[in-house]
C-alpha positions in Angstrom: 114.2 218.6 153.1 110.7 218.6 153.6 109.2 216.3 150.5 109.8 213.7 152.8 107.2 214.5 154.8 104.2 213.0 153.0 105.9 209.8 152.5 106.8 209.4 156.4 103.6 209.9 157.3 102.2 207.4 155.2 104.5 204.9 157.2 101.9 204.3 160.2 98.7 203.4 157.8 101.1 201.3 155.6 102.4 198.7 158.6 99.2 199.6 161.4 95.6 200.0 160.4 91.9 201.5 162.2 92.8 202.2 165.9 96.7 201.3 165.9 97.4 203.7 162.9 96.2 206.5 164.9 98.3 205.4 167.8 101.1 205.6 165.6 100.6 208.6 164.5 99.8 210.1 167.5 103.3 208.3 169.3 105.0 209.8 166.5 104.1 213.1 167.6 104.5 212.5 170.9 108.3 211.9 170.8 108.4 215.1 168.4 107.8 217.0 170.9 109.4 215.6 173.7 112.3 215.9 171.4 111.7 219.5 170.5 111.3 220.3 174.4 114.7 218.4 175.2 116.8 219.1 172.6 116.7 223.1 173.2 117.7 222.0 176.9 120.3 219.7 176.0 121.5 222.5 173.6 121.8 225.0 175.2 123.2 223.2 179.1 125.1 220.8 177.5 126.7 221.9 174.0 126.3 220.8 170.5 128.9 218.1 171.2 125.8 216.0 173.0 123.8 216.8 170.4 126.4 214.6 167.7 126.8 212.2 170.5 123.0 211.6 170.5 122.9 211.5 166.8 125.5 209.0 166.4 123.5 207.0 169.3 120.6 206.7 167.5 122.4 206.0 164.3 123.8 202.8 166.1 120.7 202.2 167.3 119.1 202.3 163.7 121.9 199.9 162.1 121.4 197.4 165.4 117.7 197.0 164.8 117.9 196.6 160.5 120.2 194.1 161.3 118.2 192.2 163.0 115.2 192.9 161.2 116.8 191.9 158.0 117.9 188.4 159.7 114.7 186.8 159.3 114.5 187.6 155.4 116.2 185.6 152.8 119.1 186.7 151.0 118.7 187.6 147.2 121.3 184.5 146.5 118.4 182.3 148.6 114.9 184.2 146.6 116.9 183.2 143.0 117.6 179.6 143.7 114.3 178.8 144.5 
């Protein structure tokens, strides 16, 4: 579970560089920790069942935005006929 760590980290330097890479980085964080602060709330007020509904939320939320991001790019029919 955690060899994925040096690869995610690599993420901000790869699509942000100088100034906005460190502002990645440091947003990343950030929302780590607001997470970590929250989710023990949520947790333990609210029952693992909001933790699954949050999950799935932000599952949907993933699959929304790759579909749309993947809308601009050209299908692999489209890169072969050229």
């Amino acid at each position: 579970m955690m060899s994925m760590l040096p690869v995610f980290w690599t993420l901000p330097s790869v699509f942000l560089s100088g100034v906005a890479a460190a502002g990645g980085i440091a947003l990343i964080n950030a929302v780590a920790n607001i997470g970590g602060f929250f989710g023990a709330s949520i947790l333990g007020q609210l029952g693992l069942w909001s933790m699954a509904a949050i999950l799935c939320f932000g599952g949907v939320l993933c699959a929304i935005s790759l579909r749309n991001w993947n809308s601009g790019c050209p299908s692999p029919a489209e890169v072969s006929d050229a």
